[in-house]
FIGU-204121 format. One record per atom (N, C-alpha, C): residue in one letter; x, y negated, z. Coordinates in steps of 0.05 Angstrom, whole numbers, plus 5000, padded with zeros to 4 digits. Each point is the difference from the previous one (the first is absolute). Layout:
% FIGU-204121
AXYZ ...
***
This chain:
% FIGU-204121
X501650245000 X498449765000 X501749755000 X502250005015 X501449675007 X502050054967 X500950194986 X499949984975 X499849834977 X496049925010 X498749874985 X499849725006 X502449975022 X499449765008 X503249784980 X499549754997 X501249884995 X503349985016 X502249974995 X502149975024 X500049825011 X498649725001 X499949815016 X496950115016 X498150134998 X499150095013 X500750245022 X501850164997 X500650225001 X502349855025 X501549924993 X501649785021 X498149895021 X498249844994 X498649945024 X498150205018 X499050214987 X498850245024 X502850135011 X501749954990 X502349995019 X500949905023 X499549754996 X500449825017 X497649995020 X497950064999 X497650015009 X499250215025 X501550204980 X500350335027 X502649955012 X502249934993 X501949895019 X498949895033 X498649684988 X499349845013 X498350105013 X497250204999 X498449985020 X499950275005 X500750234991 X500350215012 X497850204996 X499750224995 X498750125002 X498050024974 X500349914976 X497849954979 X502250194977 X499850224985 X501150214992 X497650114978 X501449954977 X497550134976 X498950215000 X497450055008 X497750235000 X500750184959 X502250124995 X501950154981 X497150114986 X499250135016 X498150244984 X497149905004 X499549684990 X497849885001 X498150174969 X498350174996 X500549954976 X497049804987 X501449814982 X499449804994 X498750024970 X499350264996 X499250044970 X497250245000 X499950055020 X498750245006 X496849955013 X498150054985 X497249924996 X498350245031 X499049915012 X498550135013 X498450254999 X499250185000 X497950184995 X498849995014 X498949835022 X498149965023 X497150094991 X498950225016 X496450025001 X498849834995 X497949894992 X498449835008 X497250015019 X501150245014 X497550165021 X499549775018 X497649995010 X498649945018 X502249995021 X501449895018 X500850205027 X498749765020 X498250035024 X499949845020 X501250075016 X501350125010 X502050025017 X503050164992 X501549774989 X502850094987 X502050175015 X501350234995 X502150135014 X503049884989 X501249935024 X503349914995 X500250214985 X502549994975 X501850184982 X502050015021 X501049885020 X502150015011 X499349985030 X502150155024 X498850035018 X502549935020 X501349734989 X501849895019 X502350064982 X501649775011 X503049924984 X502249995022 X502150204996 X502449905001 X501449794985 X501649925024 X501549734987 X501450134977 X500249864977 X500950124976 X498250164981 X497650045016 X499350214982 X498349884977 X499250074975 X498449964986 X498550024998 X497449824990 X497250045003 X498449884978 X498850144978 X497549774985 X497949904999 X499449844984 X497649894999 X500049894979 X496449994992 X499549894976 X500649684997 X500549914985 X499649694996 X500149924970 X498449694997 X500449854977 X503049894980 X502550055025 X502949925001 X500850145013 X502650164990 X501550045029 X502249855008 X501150075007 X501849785023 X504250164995 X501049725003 X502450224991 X501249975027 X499749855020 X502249925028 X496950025023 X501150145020 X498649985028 X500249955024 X498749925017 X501449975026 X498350115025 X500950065014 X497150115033 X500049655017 X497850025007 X498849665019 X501750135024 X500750235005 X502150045027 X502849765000 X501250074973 X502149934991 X500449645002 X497649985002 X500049605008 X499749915039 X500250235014 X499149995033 X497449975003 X498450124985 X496550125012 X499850235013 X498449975017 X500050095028 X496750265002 X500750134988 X496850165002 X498850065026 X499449815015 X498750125028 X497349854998 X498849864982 X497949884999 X499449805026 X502249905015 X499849695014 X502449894985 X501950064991 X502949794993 X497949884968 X500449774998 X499149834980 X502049984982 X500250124975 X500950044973 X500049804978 X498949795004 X499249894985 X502749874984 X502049925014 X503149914990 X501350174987 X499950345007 X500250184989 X499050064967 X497750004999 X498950024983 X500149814976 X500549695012 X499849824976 X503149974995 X501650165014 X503150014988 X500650124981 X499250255001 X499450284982 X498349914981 X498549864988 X499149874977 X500749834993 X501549805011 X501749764986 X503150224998 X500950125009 X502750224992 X500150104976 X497050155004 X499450184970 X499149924976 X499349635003 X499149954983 X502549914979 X501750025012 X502649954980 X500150244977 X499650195010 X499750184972 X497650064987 X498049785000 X498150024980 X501249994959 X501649864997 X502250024970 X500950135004 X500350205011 X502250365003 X498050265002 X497749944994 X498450295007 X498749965027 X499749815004 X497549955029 X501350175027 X498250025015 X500450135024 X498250075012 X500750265028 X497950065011 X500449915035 X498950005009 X500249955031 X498250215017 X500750265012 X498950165012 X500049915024 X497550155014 X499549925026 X499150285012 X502050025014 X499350305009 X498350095030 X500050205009 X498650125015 X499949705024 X497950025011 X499649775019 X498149775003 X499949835014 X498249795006 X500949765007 X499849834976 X501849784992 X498449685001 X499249955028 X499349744996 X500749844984 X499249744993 X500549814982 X498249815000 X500849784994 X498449794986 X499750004972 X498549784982 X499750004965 X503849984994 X500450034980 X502050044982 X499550004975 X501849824983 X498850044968 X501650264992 X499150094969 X501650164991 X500849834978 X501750194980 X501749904977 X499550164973 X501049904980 X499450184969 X502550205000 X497950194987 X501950234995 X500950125022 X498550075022 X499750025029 X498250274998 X500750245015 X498350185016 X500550075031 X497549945019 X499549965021 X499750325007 X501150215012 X499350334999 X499750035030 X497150155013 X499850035021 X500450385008 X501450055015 X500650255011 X496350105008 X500050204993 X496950015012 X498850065039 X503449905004 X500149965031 X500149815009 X499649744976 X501449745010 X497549954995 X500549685024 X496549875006 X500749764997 X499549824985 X500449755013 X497349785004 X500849935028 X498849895019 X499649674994 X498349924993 X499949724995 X499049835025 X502149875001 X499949815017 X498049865007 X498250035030 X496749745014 X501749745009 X501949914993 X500849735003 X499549834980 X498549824999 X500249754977 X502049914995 X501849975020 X503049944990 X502150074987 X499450244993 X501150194979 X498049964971 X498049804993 X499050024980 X500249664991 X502349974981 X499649734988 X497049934995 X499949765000 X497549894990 X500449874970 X497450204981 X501249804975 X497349954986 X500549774976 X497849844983 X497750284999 X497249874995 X497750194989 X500350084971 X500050204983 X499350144981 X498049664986 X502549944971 X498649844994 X496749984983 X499550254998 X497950214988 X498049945026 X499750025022 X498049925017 X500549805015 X502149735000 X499949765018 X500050015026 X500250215013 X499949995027 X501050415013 X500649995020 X500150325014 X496750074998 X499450255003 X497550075000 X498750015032 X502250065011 X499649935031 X499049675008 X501849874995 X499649785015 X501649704976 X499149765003 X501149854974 X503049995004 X501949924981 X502149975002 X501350274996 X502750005008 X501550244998 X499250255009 X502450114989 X499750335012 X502650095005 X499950205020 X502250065012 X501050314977 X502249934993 X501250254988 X499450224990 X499950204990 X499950274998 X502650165022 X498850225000 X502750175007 X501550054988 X499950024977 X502250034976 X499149874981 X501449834989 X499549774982 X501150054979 X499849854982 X501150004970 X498949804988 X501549854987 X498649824967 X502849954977 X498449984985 X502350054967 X501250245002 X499150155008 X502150285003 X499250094965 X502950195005 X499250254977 X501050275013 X498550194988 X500250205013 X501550175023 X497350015012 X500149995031 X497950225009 X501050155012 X499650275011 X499850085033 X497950075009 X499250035030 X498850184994 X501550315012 X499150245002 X502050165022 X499750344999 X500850105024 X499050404998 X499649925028 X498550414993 X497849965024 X498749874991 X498549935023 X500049775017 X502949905009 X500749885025 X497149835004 X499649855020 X497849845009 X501849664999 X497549774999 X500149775003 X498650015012 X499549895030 X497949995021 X499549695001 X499049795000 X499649765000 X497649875028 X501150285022 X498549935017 X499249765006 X497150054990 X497849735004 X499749905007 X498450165022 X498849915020 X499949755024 X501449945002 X500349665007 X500249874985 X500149974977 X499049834977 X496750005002 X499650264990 X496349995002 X499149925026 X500450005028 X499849855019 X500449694999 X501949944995 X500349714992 X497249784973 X500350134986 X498450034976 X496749955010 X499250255012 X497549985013 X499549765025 X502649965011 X498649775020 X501249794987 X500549854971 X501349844988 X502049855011 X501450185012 X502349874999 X503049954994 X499350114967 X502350024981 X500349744984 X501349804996 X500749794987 X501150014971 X500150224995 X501550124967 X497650275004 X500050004962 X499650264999 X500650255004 X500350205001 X500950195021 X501350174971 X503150105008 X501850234976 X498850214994 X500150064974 X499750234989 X502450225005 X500450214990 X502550154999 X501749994980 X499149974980 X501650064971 X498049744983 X502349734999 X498649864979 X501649924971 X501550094985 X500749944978 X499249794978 X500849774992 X498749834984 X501849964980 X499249884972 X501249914976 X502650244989 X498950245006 X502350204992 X498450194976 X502950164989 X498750154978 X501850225014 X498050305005 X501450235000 X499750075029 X497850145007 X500349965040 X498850364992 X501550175022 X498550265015 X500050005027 X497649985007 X500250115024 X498550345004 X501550255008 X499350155004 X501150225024 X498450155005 X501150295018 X500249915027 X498349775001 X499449895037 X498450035019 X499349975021 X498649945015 X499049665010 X498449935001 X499949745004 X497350015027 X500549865021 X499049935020 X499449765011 X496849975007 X499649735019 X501349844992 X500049854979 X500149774991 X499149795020 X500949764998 X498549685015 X498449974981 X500250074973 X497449864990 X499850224968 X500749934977 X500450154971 X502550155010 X499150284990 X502850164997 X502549914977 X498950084981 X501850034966 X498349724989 X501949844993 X498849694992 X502249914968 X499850194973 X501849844977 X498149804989 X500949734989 X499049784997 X501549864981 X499549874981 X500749924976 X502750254984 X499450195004 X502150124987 X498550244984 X502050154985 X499850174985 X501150304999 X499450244984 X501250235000 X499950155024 X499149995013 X499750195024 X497950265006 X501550165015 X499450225005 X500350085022 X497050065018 X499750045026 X499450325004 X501050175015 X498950204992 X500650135034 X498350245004 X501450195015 X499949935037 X497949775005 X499949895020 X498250075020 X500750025018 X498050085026 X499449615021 X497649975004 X499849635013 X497250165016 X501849955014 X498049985034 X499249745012 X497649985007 X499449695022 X497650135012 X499349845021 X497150165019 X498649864978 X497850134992 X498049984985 X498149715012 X500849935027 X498549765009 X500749795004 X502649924990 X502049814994 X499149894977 X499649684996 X499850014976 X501849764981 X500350074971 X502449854991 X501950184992 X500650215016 X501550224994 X499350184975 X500149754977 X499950224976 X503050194990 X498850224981 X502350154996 X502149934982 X500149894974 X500549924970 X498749754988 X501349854999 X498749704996 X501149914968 X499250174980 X502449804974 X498249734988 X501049795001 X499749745005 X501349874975 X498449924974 X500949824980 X503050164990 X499350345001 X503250114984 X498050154975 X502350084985 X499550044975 X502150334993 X498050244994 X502050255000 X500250195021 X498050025017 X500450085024 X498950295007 X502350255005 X497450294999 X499750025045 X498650135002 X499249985027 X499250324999 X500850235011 X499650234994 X500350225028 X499050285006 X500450135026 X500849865013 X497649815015 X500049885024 X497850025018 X500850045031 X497750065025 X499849835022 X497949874999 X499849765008 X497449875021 X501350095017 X497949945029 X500349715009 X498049865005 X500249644993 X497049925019 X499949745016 X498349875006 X498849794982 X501649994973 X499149924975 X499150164980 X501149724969 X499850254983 X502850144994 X499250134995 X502050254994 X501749914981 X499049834973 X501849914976 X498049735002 X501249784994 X498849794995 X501049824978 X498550084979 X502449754979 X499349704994 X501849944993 X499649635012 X501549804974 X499749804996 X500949834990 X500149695006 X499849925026 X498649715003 X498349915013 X499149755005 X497449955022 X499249694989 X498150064979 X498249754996 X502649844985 X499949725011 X501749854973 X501750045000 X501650015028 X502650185002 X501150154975 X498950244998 X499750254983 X499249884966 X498249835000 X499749874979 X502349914981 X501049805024 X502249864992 X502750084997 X500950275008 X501850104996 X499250304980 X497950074992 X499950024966 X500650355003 X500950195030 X501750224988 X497950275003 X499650064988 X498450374997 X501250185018 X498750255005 X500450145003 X499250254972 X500750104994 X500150184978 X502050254996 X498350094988 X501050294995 X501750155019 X497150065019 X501250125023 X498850354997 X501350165010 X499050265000 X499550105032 X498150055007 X500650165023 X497850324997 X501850155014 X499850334997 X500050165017 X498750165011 X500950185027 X500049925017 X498349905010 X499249775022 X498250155017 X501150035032 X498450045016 X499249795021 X497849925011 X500149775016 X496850115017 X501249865029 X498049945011 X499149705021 X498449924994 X499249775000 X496949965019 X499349995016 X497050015014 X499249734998 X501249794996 X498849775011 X502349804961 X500150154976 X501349834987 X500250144976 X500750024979 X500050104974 X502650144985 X498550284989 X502550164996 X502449804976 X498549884981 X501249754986 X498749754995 X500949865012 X498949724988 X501349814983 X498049834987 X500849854975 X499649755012 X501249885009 X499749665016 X500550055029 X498849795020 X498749774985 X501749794985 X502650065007 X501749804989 X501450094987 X497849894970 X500750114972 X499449804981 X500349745009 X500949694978 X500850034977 X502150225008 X502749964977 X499050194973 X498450155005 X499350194988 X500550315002 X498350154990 X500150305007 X498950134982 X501550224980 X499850064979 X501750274993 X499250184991 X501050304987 X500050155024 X498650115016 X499950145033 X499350224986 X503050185002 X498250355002 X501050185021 X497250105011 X499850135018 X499350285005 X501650245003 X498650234996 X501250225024 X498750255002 X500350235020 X500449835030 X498249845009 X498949895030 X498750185015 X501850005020 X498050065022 X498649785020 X497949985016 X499649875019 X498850255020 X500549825020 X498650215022 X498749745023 X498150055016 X499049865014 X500149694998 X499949854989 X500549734973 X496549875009 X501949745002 X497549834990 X499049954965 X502149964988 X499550014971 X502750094986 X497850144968 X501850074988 X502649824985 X498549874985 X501249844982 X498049825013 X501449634997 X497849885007 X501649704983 X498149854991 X502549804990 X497849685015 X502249845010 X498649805016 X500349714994 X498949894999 X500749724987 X497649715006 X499649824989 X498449935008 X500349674983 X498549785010 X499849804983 X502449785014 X502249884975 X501749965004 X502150064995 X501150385002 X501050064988 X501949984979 X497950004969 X500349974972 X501850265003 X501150034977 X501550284996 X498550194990 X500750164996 X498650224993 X501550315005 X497550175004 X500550345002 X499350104975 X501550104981 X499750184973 X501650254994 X498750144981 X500450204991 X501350195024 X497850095014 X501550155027 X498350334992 X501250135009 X499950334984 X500350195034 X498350115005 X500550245027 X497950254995 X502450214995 X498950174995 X500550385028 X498950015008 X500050315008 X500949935041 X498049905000 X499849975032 X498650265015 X500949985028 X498650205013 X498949845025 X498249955006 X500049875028 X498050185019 X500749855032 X499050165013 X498649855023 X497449995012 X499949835015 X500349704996 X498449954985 X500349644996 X497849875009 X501049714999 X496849875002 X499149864974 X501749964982 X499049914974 X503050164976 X499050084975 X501650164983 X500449614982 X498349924995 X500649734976 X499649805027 X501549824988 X499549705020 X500449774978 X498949864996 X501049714988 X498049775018 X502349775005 X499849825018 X499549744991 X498949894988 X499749744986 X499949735019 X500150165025 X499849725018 X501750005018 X503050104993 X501549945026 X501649745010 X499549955021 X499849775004 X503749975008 X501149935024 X503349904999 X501649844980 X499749815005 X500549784985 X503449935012 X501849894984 X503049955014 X499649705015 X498249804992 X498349735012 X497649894975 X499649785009 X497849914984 X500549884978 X501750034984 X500549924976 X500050124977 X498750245005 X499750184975 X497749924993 X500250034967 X497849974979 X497750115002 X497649935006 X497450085001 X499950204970 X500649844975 X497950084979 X503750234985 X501750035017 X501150264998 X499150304999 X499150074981 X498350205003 X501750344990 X499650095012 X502050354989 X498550094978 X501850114986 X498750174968 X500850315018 X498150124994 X500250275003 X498350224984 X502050204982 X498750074982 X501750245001 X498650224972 X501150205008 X501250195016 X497450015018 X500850215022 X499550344994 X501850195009 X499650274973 X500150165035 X497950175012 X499950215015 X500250334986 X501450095000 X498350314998 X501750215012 X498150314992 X501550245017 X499549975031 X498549885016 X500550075025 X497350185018 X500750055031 X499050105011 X499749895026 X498649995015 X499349925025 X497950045019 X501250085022 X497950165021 X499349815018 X497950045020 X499449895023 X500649715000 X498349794978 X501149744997 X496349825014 X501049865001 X497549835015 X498449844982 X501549854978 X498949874977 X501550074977 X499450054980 X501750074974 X501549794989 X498349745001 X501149664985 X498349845017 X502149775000 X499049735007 X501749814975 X498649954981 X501549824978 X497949765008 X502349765005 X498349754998 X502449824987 X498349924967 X501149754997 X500449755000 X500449924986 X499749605000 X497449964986 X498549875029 X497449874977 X501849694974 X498050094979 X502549854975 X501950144992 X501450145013 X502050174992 X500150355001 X498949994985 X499250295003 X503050254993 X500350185023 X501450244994 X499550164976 X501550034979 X499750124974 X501750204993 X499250154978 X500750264986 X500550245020 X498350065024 X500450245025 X499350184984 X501750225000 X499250304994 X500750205018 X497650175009 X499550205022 X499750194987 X502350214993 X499150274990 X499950295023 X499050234995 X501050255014 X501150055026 X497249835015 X500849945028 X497850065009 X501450185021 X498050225028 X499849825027 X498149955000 X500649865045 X497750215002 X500550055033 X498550155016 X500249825019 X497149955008 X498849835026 X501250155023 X499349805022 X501350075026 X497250045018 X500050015018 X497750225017 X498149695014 X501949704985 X498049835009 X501049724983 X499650104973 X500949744977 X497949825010 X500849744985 X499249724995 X496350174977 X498549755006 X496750014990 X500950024965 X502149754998 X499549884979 X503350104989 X500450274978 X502350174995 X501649754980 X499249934987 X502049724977 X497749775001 X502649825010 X498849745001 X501249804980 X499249894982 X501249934978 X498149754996 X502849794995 X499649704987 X501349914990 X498649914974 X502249804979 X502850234992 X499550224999 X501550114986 X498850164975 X500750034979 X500050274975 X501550144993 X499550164985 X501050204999 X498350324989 X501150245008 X498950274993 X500850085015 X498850355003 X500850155009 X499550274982 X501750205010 X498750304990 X500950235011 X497850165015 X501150245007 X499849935032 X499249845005 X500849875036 X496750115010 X501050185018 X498650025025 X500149815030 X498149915020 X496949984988 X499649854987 X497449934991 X500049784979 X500749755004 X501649914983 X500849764999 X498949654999 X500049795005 X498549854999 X498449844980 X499149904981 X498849914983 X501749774981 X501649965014 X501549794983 X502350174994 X500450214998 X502150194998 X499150224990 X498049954975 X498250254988 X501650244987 X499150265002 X501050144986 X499949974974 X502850154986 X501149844971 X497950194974 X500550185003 X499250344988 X499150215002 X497049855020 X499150285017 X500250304989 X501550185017 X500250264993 X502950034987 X501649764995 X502450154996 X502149795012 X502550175010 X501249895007 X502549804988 X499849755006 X501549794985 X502449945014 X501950075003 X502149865022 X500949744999 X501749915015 X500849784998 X502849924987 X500849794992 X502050024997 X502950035024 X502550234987 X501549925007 X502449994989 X501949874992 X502449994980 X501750165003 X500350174970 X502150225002 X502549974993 X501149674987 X501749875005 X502249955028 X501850115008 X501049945014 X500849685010 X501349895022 X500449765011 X503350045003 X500949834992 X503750095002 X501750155024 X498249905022 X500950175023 X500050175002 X498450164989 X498350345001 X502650114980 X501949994986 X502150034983 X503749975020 X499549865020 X501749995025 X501150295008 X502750134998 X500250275019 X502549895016 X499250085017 X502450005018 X502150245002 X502949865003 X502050134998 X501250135024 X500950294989 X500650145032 X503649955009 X499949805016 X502049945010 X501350125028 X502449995008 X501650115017 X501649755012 X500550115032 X501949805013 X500850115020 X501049865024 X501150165024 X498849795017 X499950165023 X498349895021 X501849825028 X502650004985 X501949825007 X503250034993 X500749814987 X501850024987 X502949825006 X501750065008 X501449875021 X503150184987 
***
């Protein structure tokens, strides 16, 4: 590999492992070698590997691999889960970021429990968690810079003005990798959501993982825990691939959504299990003029193999802060289990933006209280300066293939009086009532549309298309460029010294 490097390059990773010690080329990276990964279902992933000797080798899939590594030991981090890491940690990413022009790097974090505060990462950066390693995010505000609001919504969603950090940060990155064999991110909460509920947070409260203005992000093969607020938060960026995730929060927390992709473009979301006091996936673009005025989509997103449970929030949602726009959503092999809603998309007057061409096909749910939701009146405004006569386009909505037991109402579609919800198609869909549904099974306004094949009957503004035969809906057999993404099976050592 150093071969291929220039001699004035080749000279300075010289000078580099001289100088700081311990950073030694991962030799048998291989860097050409395409994945053969399943694409199975797995909700609960088994480590390939079951603990590392120092030296020893270990793979994993990724988008890049990495040619130089280092262990977070190797900077004086302290795994006892009270010594605070945080100096540790942001050394070891400003270290390693010197060989992003040499084949990137990896930074392992091995067996243990590694407090910390936020830390940014770097391009050409992989973050690798031992699936013994935990790290512990820091309940001090003082460990979370405070920075500007997301110029897409004008304000924190918590509270006006700033927001305090992520736990791991990023913006302008290029490829950038946060994976592991499991290991956990625990972002114990819970004094955040205490704070929060008796308002007395002055910033909006950190997500775990927020990445902005980058092209090229995976996050996979984690655990993610108790968030303060959004777990997985990418935002104006592109190319990403989330896959392989387990996101825990008490189901009665709320805010704690699982997957938030926010005004990116390219994004697959795939075998993920997702227990949340929100929604489970929430996609977003903006909030009223905010969102308006900064113009960015979310599009061509895929999500797949999705398990979620949700009692009080939606297995996916489309808004409400979706200004920027929202466009090419495909969705297929869902599960829900115990769920307030399936798909539900929310929005309201003000807005503007629009939800189009969205495609979900082959759901299973279980226990819901509504399978369709559309929200025409949600109210949360960022202040009073948003446009009254802002109105959302929402069209082409495509359901089919699903199943659903023990649900309480089948639909609640309400749209914009004046603005009516257009082009809904409901094909080859089973609900089974629950032992004490709603009087009134679809409640429907200001939307059109069809249906065909939907059990029980459907509502009147949503007539069947072809009585007696079944018409499906559309869904595109065109792939989205992401879905063409394989990840490469790479090798490294689990400390290299």
């Amino acid at each position: 590999m150093l071969t291929s490097l220039s001699t004035v390059g080749f000279l300075l990773l010289l000078v580099l492992i001289s100088y700081d010690g311990g950073f030694i080329g991962a030799a048998d990276a291989e860097h050409n070698l395409i994945a053969t990964d399943s694409h199975s279902h797995r909700h609960h992933r088994k480590s390939r590997n079951h603990g590392h000797r120092r030296g020893e080798e270990f793979e994993y899939s990724a988008i890049t691999c990495r040619a130089y590594s280092a262990s977070l030991d190797e900077f004086g981090a302290v795994g006892d889960g009270v010594t605070s890491n945080t100096v540790a940690f942001r050394d070891a990413v400003s270290q390693l970021s010197r060989f992003a022009d040499y084949g990137g790097s990896l930074l392992f974090v091995p067996a243990g429990r590694w407090l910390t505060g936020s830390f940014n990462l770097t391009s050409h950066f992989t973050l690798f968690l031992h699936r013994d390693a935990v790290i512990l995010a820091s309940q001090e505000e003082s460990d979370y810079e405070v920075i500007e609001p997301l110029p897409s919504y004008g304000r924190g969603r918590d509270t006006d003005g700033g927001r305090f950090i992520s736990l791991l940060f990023g913006s302008n990155l290029t490829d950038v990798v946060i994976t592991g064999e499991n290991g956990t991110i625990d972002g114990q909460g819970e004094p955040w959501w205490g704070k929060f509920k008796r308002g007395e947070l002055k910033y909006t409260r950190p997500y775990l993982i927020e990445i902005m203005h980058s092209d090229g992000i995976q996050i996979s093969n984690l655990t993610f825990l108790n968030s303060p607020s959004w777990h997985i938060h990418p935002v104006y960026s592109r190319n990403i691939v989330i896959q392989d995730l387990t996101i825990l929060a008490p189901v009665t927390v709320p805010n704690t959504d699982g997957i938030n992709p926010d005004s990116c473009t390219n994004t697959r979301i795939e075998d993920c299990y997702i227990v949340s006091g929100d929604d489970c996936i929430a996609v977003k673009s903006g909030w009223d003029q905010y969102g308006i005025k900064y113009g960015m989509p979310t599009k061509q997103l895929l999500i797949r193999r999705l398990t979620c449970i949700s009692p009080d929030s939606a297995v996916i949602a489309l808004g409400s802060e979706m200004s920027g726009g929202i466009e090419d959503v495909r969705a297929e092999d869902i599960v829900a289990i115990n769920s307030e809603s399936g798909i539900r998309i929310k929005t309201g007057v003000g807005r503007g933006g629009y939800v189009k061409d969205i495609y979900v096909r082959g759901m299973t749910m279980t226990t819901m209280k509504y399978v369709f939701w559309m929200t025409g009146n949600y109210g949360s405004h960022p202040d009073d300066h948003y446009d009254p006569n802002a109105l959302p386009v929402i069209e082409n909505i495509n359901y089919r293939d699903m199943v659903a037991d023990n649900v309480t109402m089948p639909a609640q579609l309400a749209g914009i009086s004046g603005d009516q919800f257009t082009g809904i198609c409901i094909s080859n869909v089973t609900i089974t009532l629950s032992k004490k549904p709603k009087k009134v099974l679809w409640n429907c306004t200001d939307v059109s549309g069809y249906t065909s094949g939907v059990t029980p009957e459907p509502c009147q503004l949503l007539p069947e298309k072809e009585p007696g035969t079944l018409v499906p809906c559309n869904f595109p057999e065109e792939p989205i460029p992401i879905e063409e993404v394989k990840l490469q099976r790479c090798s490294s050592r689990s400390r290299n010294m």
